[in-house]
C-alpha positions in Angstrom: 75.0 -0.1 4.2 76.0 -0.3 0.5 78.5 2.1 -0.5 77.9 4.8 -2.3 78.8 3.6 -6.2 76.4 0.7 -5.4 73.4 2.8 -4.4 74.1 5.2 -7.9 74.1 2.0 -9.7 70.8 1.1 -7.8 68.7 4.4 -8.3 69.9 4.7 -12.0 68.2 1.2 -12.3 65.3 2.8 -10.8 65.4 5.9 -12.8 65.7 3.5 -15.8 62.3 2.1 -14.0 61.0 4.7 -14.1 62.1 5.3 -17.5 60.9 2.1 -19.1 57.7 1.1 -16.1 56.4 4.9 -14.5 53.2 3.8 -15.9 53.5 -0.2 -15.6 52.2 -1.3 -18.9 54.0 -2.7 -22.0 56.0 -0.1 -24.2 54.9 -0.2 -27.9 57.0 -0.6 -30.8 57.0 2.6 -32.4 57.8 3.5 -36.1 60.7 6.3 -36.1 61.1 6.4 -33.0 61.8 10.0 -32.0 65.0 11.7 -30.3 65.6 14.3 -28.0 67.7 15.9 -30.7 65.4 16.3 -33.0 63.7 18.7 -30.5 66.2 21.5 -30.5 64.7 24.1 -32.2 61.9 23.9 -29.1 64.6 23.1 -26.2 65.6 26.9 -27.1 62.7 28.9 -26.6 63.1 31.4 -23.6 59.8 32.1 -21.3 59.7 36.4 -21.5 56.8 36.2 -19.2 56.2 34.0 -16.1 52.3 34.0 -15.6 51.7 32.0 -11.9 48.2 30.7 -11.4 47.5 30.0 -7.7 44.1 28.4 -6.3 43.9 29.4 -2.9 41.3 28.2 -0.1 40.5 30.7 2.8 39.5 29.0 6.0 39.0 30.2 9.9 42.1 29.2 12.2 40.1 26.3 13.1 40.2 25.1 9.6 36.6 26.2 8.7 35.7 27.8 5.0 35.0 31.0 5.0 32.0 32.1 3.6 32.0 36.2 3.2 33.1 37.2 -0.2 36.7 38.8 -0.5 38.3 40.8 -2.8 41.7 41.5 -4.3 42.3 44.4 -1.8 42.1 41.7 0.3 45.3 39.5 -0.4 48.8 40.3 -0.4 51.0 38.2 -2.6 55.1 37.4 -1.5 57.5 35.8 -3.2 60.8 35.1 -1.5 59.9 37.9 0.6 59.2 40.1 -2.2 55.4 41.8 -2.3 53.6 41.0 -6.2 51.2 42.8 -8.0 48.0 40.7 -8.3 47.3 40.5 -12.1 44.2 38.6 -12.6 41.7 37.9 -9.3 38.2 35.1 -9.4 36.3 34.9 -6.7 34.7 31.7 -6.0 31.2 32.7 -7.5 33.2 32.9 -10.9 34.0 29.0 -10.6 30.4 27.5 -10.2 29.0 24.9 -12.3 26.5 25.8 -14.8 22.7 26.3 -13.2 21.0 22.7 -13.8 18.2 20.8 -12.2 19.8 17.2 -14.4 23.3 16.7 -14.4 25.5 18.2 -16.6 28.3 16.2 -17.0 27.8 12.2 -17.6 31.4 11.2 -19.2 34.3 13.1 -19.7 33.0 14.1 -23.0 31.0 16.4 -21.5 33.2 18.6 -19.0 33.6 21.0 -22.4 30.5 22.5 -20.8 31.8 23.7 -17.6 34.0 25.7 -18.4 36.3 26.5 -15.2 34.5 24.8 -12.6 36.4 22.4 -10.7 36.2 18.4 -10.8 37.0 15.6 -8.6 39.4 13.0 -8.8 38.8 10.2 -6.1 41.5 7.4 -6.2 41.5 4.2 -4.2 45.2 2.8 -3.5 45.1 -0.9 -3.6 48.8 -1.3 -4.5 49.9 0.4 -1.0 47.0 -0.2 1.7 46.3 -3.3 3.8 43.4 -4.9 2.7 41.6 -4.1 5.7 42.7 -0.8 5.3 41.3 -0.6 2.0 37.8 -2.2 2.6 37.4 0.4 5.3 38.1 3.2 3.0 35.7 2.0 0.8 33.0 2.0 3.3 33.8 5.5 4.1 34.1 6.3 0.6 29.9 5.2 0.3 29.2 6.9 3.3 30.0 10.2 2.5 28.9 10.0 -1.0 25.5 8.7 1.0 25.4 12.5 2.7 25.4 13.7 -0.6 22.9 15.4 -3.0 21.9 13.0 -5.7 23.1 15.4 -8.4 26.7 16.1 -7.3 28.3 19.5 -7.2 31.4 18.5 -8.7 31.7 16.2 -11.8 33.6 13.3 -10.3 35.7 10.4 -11.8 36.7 7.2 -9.7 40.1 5.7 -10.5 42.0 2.7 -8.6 45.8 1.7 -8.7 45.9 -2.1 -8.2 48.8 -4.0 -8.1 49.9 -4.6 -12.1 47.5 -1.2 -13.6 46.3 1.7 -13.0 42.2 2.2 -14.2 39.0 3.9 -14.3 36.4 2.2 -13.0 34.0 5.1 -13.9 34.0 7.6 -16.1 33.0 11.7 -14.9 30.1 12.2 -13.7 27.7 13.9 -11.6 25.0 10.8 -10.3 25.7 9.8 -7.1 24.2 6.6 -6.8 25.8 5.7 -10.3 29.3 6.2 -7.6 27.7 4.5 -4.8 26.8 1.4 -6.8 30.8 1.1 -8.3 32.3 1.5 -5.1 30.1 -1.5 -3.4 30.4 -3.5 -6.4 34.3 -3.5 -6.7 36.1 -5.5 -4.2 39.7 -4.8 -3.8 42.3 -7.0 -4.6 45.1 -8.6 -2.0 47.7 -6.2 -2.1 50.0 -8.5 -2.5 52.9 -6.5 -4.3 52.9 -4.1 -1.2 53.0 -7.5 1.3 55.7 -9.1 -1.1 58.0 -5.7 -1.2 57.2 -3.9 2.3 59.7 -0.8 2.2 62.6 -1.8 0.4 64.1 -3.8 -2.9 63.0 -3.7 -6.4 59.2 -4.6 -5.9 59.3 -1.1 -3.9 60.8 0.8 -6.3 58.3 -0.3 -8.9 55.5 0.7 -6.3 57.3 3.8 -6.4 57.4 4.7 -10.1 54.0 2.9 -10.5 52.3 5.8 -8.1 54.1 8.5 -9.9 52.8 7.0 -13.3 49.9 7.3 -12.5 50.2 11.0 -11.0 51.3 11.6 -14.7 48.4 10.1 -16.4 46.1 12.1 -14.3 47.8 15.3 -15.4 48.3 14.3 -19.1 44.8 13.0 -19.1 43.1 16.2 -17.9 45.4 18.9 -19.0 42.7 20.4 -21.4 40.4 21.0 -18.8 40.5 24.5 -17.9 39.7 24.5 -14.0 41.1 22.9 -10.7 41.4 19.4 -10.0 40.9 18.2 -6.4 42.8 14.8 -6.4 41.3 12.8 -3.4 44.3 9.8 -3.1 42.8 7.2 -0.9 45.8 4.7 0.3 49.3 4.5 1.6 50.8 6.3 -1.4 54.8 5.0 -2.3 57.8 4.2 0.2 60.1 6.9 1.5 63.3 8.0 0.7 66.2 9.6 2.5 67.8 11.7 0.3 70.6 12.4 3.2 72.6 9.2 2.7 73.0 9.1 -1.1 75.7 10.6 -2.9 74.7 14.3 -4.7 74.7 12.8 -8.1 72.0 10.1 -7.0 70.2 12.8 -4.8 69.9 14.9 -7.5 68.5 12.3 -9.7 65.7 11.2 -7.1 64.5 14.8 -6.9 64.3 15.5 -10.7 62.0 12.5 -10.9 59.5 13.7 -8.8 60.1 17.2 -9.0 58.9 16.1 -12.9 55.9 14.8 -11.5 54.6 18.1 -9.0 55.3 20.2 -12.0 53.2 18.4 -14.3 50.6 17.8 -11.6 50.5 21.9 -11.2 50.5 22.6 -14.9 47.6 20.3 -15.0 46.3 22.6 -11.9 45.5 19.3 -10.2 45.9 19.9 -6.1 46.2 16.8 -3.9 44.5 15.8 -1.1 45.9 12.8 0.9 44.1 10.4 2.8 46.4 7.2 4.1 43.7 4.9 6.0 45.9 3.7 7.9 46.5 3.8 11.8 49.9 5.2 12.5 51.5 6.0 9.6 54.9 5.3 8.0 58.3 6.6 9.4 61.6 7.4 7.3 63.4 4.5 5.9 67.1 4.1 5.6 67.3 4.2 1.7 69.1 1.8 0.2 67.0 2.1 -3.0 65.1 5.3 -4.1 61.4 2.9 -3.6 61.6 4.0 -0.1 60.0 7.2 -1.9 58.0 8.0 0.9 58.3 10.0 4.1 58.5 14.0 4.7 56.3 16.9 6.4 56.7 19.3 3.8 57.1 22.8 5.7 56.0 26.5 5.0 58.1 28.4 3.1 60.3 25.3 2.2 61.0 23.3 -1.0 59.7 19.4 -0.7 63.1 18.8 -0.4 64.7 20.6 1.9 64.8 18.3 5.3 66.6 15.7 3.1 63.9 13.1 2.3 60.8 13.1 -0.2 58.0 11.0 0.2 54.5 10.6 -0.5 52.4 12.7 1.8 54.2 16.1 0.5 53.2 16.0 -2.7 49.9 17.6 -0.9 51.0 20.9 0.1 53.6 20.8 -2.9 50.4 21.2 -5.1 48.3 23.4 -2.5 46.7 20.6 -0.5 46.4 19.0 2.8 47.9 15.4 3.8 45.4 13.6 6.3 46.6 10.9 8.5 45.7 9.4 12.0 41.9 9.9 11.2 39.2 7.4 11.6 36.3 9.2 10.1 37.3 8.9 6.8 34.1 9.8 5.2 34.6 13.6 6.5 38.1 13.9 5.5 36.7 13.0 1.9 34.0 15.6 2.3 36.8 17.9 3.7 39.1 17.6 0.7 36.2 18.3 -2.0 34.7 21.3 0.2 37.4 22.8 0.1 38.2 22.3 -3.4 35.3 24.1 -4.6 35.7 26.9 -2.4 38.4 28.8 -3.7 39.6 31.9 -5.1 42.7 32.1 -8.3 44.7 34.6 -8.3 48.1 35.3 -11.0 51.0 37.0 -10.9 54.0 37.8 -13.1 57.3 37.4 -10.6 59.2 40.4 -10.0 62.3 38.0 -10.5 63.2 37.3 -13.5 65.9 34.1 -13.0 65.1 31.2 -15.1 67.2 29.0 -12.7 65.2 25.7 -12.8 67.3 24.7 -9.7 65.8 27.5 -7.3 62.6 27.1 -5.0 60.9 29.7 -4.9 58.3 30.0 -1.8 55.3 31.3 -2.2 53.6 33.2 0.8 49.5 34.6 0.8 48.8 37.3 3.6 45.3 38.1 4.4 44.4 41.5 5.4 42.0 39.8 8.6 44.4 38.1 10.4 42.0 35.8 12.1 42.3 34.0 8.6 44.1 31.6 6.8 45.0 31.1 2.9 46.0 27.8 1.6 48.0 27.7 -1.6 51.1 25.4 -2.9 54.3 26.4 -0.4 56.0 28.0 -3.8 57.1 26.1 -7.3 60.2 25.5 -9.6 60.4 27.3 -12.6 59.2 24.9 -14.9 60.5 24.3 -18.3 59.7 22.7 -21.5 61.2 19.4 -20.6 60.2 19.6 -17.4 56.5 19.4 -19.4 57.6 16.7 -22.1 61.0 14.8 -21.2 61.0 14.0 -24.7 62.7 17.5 -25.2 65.4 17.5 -23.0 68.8 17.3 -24.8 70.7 15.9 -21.5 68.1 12.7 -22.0 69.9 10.2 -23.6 67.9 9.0 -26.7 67.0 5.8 -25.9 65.9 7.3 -22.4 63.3 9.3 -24.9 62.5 7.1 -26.9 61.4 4.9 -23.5 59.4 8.1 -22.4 57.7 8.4 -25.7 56.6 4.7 -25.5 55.8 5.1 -22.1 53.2 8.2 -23.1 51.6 6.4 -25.4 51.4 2.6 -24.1 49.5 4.4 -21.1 47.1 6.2 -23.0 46.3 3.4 -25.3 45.8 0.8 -22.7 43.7 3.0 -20.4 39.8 3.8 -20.7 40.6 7.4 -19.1 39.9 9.8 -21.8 42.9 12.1 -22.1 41.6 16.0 -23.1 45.4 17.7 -23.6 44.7 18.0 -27.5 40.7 18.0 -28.7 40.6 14.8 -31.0 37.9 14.3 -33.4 38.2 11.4 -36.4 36.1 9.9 -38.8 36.6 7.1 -41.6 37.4 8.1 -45.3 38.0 5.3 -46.4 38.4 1.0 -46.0 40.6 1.0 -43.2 41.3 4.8 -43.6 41.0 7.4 -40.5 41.5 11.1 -41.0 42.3 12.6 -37.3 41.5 16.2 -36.6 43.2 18.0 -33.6 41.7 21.5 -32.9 44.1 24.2 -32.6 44.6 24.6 -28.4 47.2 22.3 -27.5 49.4 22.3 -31.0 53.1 23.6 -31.0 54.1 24.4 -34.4 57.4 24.5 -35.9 58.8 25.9 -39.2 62.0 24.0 -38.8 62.6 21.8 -41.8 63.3 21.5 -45.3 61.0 24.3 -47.0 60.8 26.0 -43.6 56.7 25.7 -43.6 55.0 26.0 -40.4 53.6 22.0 -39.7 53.1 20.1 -36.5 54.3 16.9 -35.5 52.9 14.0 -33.9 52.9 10.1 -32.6 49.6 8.7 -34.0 48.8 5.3 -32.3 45.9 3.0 -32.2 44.9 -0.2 -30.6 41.7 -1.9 -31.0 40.1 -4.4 -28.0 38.1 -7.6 -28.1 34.4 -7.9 -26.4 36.5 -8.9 -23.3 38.3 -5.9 -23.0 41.9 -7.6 -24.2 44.5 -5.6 -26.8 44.7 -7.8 -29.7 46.5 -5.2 -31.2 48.3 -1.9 -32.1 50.4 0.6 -34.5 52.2 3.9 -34.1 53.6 6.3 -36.4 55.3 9.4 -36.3 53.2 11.9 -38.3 53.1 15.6 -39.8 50.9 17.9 -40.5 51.2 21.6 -42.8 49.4 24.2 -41.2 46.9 25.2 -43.2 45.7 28.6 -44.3 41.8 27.8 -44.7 41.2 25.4 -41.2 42.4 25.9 -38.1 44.4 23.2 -36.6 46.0 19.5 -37.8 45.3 16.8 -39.9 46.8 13.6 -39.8 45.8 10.0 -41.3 46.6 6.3 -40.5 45.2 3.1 -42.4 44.5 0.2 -40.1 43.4 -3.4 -41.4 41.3 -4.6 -38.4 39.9 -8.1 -37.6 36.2 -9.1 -37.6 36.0 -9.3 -33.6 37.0 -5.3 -32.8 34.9 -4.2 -29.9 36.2 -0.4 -29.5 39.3 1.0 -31.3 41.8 3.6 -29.5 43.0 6.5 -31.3 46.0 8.4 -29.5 47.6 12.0 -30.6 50.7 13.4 -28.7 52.3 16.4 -29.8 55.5 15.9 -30.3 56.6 19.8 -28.9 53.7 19.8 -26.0 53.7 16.5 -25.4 50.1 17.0 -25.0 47.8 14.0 -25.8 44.4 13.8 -26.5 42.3 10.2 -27.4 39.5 9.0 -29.1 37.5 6.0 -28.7 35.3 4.5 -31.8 32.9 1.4 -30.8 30.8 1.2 -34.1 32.6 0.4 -37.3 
């Protein structure tokens, strides 16, 4: 076993990963790049009011949904022990998709018209599954979409982690044979990453922060849609760690990282539902690197932490969802997860507590008034804060470590084809070479800190621009401001880009830099 100075030199390597690869594409060069310091002003700002959102699925002891309408009379809320007063109640009725005999939503562009009604995310995970494993899943995958209607209840979007990225392979949408056809047509590739790697070393530890890269992008890319997210994650998911034999320094580390990533993902109100295809899944690993990521039952009334390891299935009821393993019939474990994601009731409260302590679990308990039934929620939360949101923020961050993050934000969102809805983004050209970017108001932090004191916003404006193939043939970022103006709601920002004759579509990224919300937009005629 490696002594303890080695394995802190090891997980700050990975943390560094994490830091420079959590979303396993090139950094960009960025103008200006920005500093944690420069963030102060925000890193100061005290919560008054904690407002907690929880989705919460009511099912039979035997796991069924429940189908008779209950009411706010009918839930009692606890928090460490402690009885809340419901302050907002929706029943399930109040979460339906809007009436329609064609589908409503055919690209993400379109999920403005839903309001709160849930989606689905379905992710296949060819970076850890056997092959087999994975070509079984897929089957499954066709036939339960097969037992569907051919207008879906639930816009849906199909994603895939392969071994080098992390893509959509369709964009939202409510046609079910437009899914059926993707899934048959895509063949998955050799997992080789996983087969070169196993459990352990440095090709685990990418795995690792590869998987929570893409956890990230899923929240950043749908934090402006309103209502739940039911994340279907098809595959292995990353290694396990053991917490136990690292030194409290390293420990500590480990958990902020993917503590970072469950608060995003409940921010985003994203619940997980896992699904590992494989027979006989993983046990703990003796971690000699934080890749082995990946083993732990996460208990009632417990943080995800709290046995001493951390791995990939308890991510699921860390965000209010269920971790599936052991099952064959894959296709009803899909249905299963989606069922029950648009079956639920939301219900808020302000905690009687008023600690800020960032360090504290805090468990969450739901008691029915009919006993005879069960509510499902997330086991409890860590106050989040501002940096826990954007890491660009935190003052402890050193400010190369930021800067990395910053790059690491935008290099996903421009070399993706998910459309990211955290800031509203419209553009048009004013000019040869000239775009004018408009960000509507929801989503914008503004600051008056500066030289004349003004209110103004500040952003990274980025673009890339792709070939008929698909390739980045190149790229520019900036960092930006923008007054706030008295006669239009919202901010303004401009970049100038000289393009060669063979563009195909051009990128346009915004991120707040106080949010760190990030919004795109994608322009194919010119």
């Amino acid at each position: 076993m490696r002594e303890p100075h080695s394995r802190f030199v090891i997980v700050a390597g990975v943390l560094a990963l994490l830091a420079i690869c959590v979303h396993y594409v090139f950094a960009l060069s960025l103008a200006k790049p920005q500093t944690a310091e420069s963030y102060e002003p925000v890193t100061t700002f005290k919560i008054k009011t904690r407002i907690i959102v929880l989705d919460i699925v009511v099912t039979d002891r035997k796991g069924n949904l429940v189908s008779q309408p209950l009411t706010r009379d009918d839930f009692t809320l606890v928090e460490d022990g402690k009885n809340q007063v419901i302050r907002s109640f929706e029943a399930p009725s109040e979460h339906r998709m809007p009436a329609s005999t064609s589908p409503v939503v055919t690209s993400a562009a379109d999920l403005s018209k839903i309001g709160d009604a849930p989606v689905t995310v379905l992710v296949l995970d060819e970076l850890n599954s056997r092959f087999e494993d994975m070509s079984f899943a897929r089957q499954m995958m066709v036939k339960y979409l097969l037992s569907q209607p051919p207008i879906l209840r639930e816009p849906t979007v199909l994603l895939v982690a392969k071994n080098t990225t992390f893509q959509q392979i369709h964009d939202y949408t409510q046609n079910r044979d437009e899914l059926i056809g993707i899934v048959r047509k895509h063949m998955p590739e050799y997992p080789w990453r996983m087969t070169n790697s196993g459990k352990g070393g440095p090709g685990a530890v990418e795995r690792m922060a590869q998987v929570l890269g893409a956890l990230q992008q899923i929240a950043q890319s749908s934090a402006g849609t309103p209502g739940r997210k039911n994340l279907i994650w098809v595959g292995g998911g990353f290694p396990s760690a053991d917490l136990v034999t690292l030194d409290q320094k390293t420990g500590d580390l480990v958990q902020a990282a993917v503590r970072r990533v469950i608060t995003r993902l409940m921010a985003a109100r994203i619940t997980m539902y896992t699904i590992n295809p494989a027979p006989g899944t993983a046990s703990t690993l003796d971690v000699q690197t934080p890749a082995d990521l990946d083993t732990m039952q996460n208990a009632t009334d417990s943080s995800p932490f709290d046995n001493g390891t951390v791995n990939f299935a308890s991510l699921a009821p860390s965000t209010g969802g269920i971790a599936y393993t052991g099952r064959n019939d894959l296709n009803h474990v899909i249905g299963e997860g989606i069922a029950k994601g648009d079956e639920y009731y939301t219900i808020s409260y302000s905690p009687t507590s008023a600690s800020e302590d960032a360090a504290k679990f805090r468990n969450i308990k739901v008691v029915l008034k009919d006993r005879n039934l069960v509510a499902t929620t997330r086991d409890g939360y860590y106050p989040a804060t501002k940096a826990d949101l954007n890491p660009m923020i935190d003052k402890t961050m050193p400010p190369n470590q930021a800067a990395a993050n910053l790059k690491l934000d935008i290099s996903a969102a421009l070399t993706s084809t998910i459309s990211y809805n955290g800031l509203a983004v419209t553009t048009s050209k004013t000019g040869a070479g000239l775009y004018t970017i408009r960000v509507a108001e929801k989503g914008i932090a503004w600051t008056d800190e500066g030289p004349d004191g003004a209110q103004h916003a500040e952003a990274t404006i980025a673009a890339g621009w792709y070939d008929t193939k698909g390739k980045l043939i190149g790229h520019e970022a900036r960092e930006e401001t923008s007054p706030r103006s008295n006669t239009a709601a919202g901010a303004s920002y401009s970049i100038s880009l000289t393009l060669p004759h063979n563009v195909a579509r051009l990128r346009l990224v915004v991120r707040d830099a106080f949010d760190g919300n990030i919004g795109t937009m994608d322009i194919t005629k010119f």
